[in-house]
Every structure is written in C-alpha cells, then in structure tokens.
C-alpha positions in Angstrom: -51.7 -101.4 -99.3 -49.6 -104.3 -99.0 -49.1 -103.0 -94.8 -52.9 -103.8 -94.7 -52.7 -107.5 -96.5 -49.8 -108.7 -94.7 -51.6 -108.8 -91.0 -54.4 -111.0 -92.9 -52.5 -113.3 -94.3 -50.1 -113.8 -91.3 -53.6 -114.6 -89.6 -54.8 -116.5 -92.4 -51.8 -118.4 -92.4 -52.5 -119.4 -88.9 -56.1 -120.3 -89.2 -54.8 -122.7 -91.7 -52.0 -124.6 -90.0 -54.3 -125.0 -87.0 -57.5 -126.5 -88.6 -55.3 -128.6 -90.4 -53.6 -129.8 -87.4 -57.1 -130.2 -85.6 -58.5 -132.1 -89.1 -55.5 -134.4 -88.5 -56.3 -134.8 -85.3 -59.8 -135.5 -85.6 -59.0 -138.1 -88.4 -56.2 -140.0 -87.0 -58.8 -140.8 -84.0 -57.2 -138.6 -81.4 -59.8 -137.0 -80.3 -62.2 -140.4 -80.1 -62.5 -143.0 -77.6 -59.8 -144.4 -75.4 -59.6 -147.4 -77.7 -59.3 -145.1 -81.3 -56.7 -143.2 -79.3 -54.6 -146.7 -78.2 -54.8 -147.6 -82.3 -53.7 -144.1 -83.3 -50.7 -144.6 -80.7 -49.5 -147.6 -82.0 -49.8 -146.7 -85.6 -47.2 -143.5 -85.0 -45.3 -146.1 -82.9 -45.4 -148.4 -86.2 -44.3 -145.4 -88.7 -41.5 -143.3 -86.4 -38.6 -146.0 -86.4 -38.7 -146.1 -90.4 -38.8 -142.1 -90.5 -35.9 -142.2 -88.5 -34.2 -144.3 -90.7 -34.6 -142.5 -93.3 -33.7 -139.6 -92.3 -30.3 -140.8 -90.8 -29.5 -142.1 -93.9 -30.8 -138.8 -95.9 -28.5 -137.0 -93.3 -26.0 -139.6 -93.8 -25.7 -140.7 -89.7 -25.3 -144.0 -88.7 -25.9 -145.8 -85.5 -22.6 -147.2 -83.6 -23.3 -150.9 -82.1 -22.2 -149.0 -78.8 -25.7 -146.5 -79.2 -23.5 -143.5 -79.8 -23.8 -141.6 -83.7 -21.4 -141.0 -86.3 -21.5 -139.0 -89.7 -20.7 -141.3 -92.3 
C-alpha cells in the first residue's frame, strides 16, 4: 500500500512547492507591469545585503577590508 501513496505524495509535494512559488510570484508583483516588476526588484535589492549579513555572521565569516573571507 505504501508503494501506491508514495508516487502521490512525491507529486503532491511538487504541486505544492510550485503554486507556492507562482503565489509568490504573483504577489510580489512579478508577474505585473514593468513598473510593479522595477518595485519588486528594488525591494529584493533592499532585503539581500541584510540576509547576507546575517548569515555570515550565523556561519561565523567575516569580510576582509581587502574583499577576500575569513572564518572567524
């Protein structure tokens, strides 16, 4: 029984992650106008530096003042 179940959730699964990347899409204003696309663009400009921040310092890498990384 569980042979037949697997194949519909493996497709399940992947129905899921791509309507929710196509809602994301959609609500972000991707998939508008020129101009809701250009606002969407500069908000994932806005939000990407601070991730990587984070991150680096979740990882525990810094930046070198020569542009080259480090572990801490």
């Amino acid at each position: 029984m569980a042979a037949r179940i697997l194949p519909v959730v493996k497709l399940a699964t992947k129905v899921t992650i791509a309507g929710g990347a196509l809602y994301v899409a959609c609500d972000s204003g991707l998939l508008g106008s020129g101009q809701q696309g250009s606002e969407a663009l500069e908000k994932a400009k806005a939000a990407v530096p601070p991730a990587i921040e984070e991150w680096m310092k979740y990882f525990g890498l810094e930046k070198q003042m020569d542009g080259g990384w480090r572990a801490r």
